[in-house]
C-alpha positions as CSV (number, residue, x, y, z in Angstrom):
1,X,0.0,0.0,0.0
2,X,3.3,2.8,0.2
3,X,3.4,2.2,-2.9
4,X,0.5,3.3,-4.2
5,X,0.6,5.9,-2.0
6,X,3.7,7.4,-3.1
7,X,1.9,6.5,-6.8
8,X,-0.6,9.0,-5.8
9,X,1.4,11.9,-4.7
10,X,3.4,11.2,-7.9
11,X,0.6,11.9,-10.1
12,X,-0.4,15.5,-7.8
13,X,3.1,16.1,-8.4
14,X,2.9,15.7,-12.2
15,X,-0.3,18.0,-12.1
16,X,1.4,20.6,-10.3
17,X,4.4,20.6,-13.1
18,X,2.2,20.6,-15.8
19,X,0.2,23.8,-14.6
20,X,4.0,25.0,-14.4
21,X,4.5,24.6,-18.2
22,X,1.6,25.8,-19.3
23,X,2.1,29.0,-17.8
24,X,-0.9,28.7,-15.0
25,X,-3.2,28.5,-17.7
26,X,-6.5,27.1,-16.6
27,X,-6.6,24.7,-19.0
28,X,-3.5,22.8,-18.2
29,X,-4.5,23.0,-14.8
30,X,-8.1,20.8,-15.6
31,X,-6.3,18.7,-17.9
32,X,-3.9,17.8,-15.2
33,X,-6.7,17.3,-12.9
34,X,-8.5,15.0,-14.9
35,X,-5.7,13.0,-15.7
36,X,-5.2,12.8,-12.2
37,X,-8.4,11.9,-10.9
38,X,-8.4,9.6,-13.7
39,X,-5.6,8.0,-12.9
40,X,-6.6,7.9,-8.7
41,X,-9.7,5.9,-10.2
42,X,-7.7,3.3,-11.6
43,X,-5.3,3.0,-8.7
44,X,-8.5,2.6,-6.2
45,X,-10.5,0.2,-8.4
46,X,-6.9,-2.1,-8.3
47,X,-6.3,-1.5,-5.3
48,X,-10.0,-2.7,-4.2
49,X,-10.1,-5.6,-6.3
50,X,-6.4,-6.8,-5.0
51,X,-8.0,-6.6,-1.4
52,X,-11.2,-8.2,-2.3
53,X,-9.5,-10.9,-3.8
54,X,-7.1,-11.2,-0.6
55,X,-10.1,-11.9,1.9
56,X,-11.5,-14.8,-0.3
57,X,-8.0,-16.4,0.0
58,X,-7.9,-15.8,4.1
59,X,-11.3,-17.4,4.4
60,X,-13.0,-13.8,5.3
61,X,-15.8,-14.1,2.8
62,X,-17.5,-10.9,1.5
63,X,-21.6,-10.4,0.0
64,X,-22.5,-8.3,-3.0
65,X,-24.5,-5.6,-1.9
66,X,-28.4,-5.9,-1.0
67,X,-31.0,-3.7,-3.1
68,X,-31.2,-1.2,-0.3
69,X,-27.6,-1.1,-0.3
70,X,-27.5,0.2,-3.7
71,X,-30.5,2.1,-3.5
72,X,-28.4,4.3,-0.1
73,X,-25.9,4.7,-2.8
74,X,-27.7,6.0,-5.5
75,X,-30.1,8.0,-3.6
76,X,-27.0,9.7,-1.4
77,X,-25.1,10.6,-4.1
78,X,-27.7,11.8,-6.3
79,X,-28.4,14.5,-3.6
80,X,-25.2,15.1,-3.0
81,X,-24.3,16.4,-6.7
82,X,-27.2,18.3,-5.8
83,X,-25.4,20.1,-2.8
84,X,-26.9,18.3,0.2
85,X,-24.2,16.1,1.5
86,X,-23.6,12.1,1.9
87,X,-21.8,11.2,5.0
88,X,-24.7,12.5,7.1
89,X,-27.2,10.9,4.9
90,X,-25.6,8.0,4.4
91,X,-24.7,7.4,8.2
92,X,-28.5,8.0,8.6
93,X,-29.8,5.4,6.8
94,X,-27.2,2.9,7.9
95,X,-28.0,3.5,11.8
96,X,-31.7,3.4,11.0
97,X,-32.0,0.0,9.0
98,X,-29.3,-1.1,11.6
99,X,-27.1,-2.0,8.1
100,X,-23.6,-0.9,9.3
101,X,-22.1,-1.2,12.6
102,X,-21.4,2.0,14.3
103,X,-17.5,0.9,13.9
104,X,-17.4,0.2,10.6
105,X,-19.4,3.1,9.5
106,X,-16.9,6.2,8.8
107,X,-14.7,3.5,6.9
108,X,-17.7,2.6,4.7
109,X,-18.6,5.9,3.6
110,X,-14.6,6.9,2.7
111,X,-14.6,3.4,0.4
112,X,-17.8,3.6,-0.5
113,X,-18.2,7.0,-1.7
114,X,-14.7,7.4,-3.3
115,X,-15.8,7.1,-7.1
116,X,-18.4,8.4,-7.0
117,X,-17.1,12.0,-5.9
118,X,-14.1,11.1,-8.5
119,X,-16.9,11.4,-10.7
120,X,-18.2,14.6,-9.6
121,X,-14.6,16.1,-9.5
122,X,-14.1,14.7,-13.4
123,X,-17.0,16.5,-14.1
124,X,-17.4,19.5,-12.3
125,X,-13.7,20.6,-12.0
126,X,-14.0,22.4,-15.2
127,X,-16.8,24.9,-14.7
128,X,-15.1,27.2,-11.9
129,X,-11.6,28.5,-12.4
130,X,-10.2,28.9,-9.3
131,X,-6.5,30.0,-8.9
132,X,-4.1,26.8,-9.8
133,X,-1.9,28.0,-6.6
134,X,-5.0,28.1,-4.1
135,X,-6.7,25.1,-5.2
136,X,-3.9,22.4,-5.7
137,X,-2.0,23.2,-2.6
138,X,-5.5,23.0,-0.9
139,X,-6.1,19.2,-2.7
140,X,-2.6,18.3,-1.2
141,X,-3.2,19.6,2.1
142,X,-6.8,17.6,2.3
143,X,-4.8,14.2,1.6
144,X,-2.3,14.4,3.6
145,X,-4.8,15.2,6.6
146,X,-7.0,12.2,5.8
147,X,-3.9,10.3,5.5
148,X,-3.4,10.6,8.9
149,X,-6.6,10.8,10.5
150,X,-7.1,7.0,8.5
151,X,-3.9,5.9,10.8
152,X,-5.8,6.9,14.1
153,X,-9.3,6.4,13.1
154,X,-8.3,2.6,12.6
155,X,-6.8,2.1,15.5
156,X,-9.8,3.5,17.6
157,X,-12.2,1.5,19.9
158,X,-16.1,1.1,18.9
159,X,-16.4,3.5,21.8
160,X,-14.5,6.7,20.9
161,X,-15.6,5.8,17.1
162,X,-19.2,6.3,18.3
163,X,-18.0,9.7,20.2
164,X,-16.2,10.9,17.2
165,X,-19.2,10.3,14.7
166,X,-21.5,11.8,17.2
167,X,-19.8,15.3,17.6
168,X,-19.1,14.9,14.0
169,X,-22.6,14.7,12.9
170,X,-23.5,17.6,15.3
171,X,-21.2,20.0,13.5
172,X,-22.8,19.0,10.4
173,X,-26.2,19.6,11.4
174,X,-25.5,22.8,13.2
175,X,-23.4,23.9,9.8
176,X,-26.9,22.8,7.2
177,X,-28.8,24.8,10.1
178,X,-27.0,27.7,10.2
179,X,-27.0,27.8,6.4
180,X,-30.6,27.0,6.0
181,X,-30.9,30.7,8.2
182,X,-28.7,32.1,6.5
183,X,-26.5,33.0,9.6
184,X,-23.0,31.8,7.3
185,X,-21.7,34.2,5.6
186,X,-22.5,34.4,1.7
187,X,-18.5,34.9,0.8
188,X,-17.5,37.8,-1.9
189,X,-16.5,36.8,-5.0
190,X,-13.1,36.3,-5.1
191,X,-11.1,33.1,-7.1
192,X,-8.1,33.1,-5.1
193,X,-6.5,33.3,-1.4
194,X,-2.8,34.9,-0.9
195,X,-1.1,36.2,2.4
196,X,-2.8,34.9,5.5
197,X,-5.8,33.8,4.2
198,X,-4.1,31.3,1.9
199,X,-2.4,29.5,4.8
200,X,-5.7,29.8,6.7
201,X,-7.4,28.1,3.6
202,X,-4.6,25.6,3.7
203,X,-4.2,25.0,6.9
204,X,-8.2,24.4,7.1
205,X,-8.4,22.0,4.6
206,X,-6.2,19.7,6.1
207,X,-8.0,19.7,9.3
208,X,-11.3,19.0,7.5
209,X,-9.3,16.4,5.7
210,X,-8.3,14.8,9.4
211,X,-11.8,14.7,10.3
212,X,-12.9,12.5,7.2
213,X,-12.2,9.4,8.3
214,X,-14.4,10.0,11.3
215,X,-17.2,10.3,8.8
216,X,-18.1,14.0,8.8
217,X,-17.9,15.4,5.2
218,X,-15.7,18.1,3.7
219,X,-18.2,19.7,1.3
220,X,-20.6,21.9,3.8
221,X,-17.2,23.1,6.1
222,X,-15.7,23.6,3.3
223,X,-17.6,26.2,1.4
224,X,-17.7,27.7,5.2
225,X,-14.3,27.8,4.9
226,X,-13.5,29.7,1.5
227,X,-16.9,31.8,2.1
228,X,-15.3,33.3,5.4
229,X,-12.3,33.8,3.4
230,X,-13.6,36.0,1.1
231,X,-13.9,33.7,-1.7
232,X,-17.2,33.1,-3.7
233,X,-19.1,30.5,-2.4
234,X,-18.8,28.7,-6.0
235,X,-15.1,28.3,-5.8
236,X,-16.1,25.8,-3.0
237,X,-17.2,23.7,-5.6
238,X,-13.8,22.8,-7.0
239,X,-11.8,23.0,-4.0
240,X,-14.2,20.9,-1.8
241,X,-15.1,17.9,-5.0
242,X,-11.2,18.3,-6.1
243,X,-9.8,17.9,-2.3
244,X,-12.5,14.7,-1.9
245,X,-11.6,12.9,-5.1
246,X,-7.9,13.5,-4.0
247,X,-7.8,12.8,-0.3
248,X,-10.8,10.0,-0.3
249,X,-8.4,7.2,-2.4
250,X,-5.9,8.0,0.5
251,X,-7.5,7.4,3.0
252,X,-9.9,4.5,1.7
253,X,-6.3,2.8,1.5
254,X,-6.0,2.8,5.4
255,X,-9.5,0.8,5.8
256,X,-8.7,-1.3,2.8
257,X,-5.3,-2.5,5.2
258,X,-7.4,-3.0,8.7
259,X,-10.4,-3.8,7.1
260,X,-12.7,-1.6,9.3
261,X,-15.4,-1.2,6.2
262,X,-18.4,-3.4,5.5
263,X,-17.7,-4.7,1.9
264,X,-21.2,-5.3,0.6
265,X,-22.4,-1.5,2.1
266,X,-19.4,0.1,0.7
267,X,-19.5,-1.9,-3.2
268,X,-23.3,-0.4,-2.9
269,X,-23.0,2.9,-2.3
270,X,-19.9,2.7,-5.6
271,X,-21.9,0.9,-7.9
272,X,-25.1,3.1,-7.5
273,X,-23.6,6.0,-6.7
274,X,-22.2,6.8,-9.8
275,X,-25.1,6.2,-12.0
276,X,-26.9,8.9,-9.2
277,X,-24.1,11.3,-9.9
278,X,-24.5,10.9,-13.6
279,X,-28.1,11.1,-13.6
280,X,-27.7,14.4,-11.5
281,X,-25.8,16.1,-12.8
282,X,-26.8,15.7,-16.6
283,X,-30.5,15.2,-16.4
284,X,-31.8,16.7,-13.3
285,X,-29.5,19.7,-12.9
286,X,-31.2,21.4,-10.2
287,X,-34.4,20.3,-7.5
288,X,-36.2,22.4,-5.1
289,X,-34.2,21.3,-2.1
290,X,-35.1,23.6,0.9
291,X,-37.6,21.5,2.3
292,X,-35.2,18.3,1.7
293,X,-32.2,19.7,4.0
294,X,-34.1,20.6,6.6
295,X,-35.5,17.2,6.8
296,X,-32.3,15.7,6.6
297,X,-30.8,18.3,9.3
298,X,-34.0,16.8,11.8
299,X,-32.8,13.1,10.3
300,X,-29.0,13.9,11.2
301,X,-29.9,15.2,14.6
302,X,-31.6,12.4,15.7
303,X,-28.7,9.4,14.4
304,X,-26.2,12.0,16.6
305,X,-27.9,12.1,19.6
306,X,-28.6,8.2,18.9
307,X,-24.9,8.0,18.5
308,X,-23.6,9.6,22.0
309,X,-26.6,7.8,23.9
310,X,-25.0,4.4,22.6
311,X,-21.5,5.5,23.5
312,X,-22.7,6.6,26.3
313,X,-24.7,3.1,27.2
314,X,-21.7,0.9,26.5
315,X,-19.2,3.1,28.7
316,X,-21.7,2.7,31.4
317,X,-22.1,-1.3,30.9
318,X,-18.0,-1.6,30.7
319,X,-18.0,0.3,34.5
């Protein structure tokens, strides 16, 4: 697995040189970026495969997904080209049809959801041209954050995994509230960060890239992020799919190696997903979604508060 990690940063590397001969033009920049993602594809769906292939031989046998496994994937991700988010959904419907175990869950959504935002980054990277030197150093940053919060995530107890998903999915319903209220800020309408701000940006980034493994998602803090910044909010839309489809292969490496994913949840939400992606974004477009995200705030709520009274349950039992 260090070697395909290395394989990876070789390939950002070759992105970044690229924007470097063609003068910074945008162009060289997406068509490093797709070759890249591109490329990060491949590498993940070998990587998958080889481990797959690995468990059969060890006698740890592995189910294709169930119907409502694909139907989580298609339905999350398909929403989540639309702008609402699929950690929190995702973890939702896992807790409530008691699918995943709480443990295996943030490993799950980082496998599971890895080509499908690879999808959404091959496709929407092109639209908004945000600086090359704001939103590759902010890719990089968001890998090598998730990176490392794979190493600890793996190594954690069910206990302080159910803590960690808990807080996690508090600070992403309190972030769709505050948005849906319009209490955020609504950002300016600037492409690029320099001076403080870019090492804010930076810096930011790979703390939001830390906290993936622990299944909280990047998108919503991330436009957050860039809006109180000063950037406009659709320059989120690059950085945030860009850093995902970047750092999510990274870290989906660290579950593949301690196997702290369910297989048959994680091949459902992939194998739907993408269709759901495709279907959004070149059919549907755009959906009256205000009423949708606040049901899905009052749906992510509840699975928290489930969450910490289940941590809180087994702590009690173990005294």
């Amino acid at each position: 697995m260090t070697k395909t990690k290395c394989l990876m940063l070789c390939w950002l590397s070759i992105s970044l040189s690229g924007c470097e001969l063609g003068q910074g033009s945008w162009l060289s920049v997406t068509q490093g970026l797709l070759l890249l993602f591109s490329c990060l594809a491949l590498l993940f769906i070998f990587a998958w495969v080889w481990r797959l292939r690995e468990m059969k031989r060890a006698g740890q046998d592995w189910q294709w997904p169930r119907p409502i496994e694909l139907v989580i994937g298609a339905v999350t991700d398909f929403f989540d080209t639309l702008g609402i988010g699929a950690f929190a959904p995702s973890t939702a419907m896992f807790r409530l049809g008691r699918i995943v175990p709480d443990e295996l869950i943030p490993g799950t959504l980082n496998v599971g959801h890895t080509l499908p935002t690879i999808a959404q980054a091959l496709i929407f990277i092109q639209i908004v041209e945000v600086a090359p030197d704001t939103l590759l150093p902010m890719m990089a940053a968001a890998g090598g954050g998730a990176w490392l919060g794979t190493k600890v995530v793996g190594q954690l107890p069910r206990f302080h995994i159910r803590v960690g998903m808990g807080l996690a999915l508090l600070l992403a319903a309190s972030i769709m509230l505050l948005s849906l209220l319009g209490v955020l800020p609504a950002g300016l309408d600037a492409l690029s960060l320099s001076g403080w701000k870019w090492w804010v940006g930076v810096s930011g980034n790979f703390i939001l890239g830390l906290l993936m493994p622990l299944g909280i998602g990047l998108y919503a803090p991330c436009m957050i992020l860039v809006s109180l910044l000063g950037m406009s909010p659709l320059a989120a839309f690059p950085i945030m799919m860009g850093s995902c489809a970047f750092l999510m292969p990274i870290s989906s490496l660290g579950f593949f190696k301690n196997r702290r994913y369910l297989p048959s949840a994680a091949l459902g939400l992939a194998l739907a997903g993408v269709p759901g992606v495709l279907l959004a974004a070149y059919l549907v477009k755009s959906l009256p979604l205000e009423y949708l995200r606040w049901i899905v705030v009052a749906v992510v709520l509840i699975v928290a508060i489930t969450i910490l009274k289940s941590a809180i349950e087994e702590r009690n039992q173990a005294k």
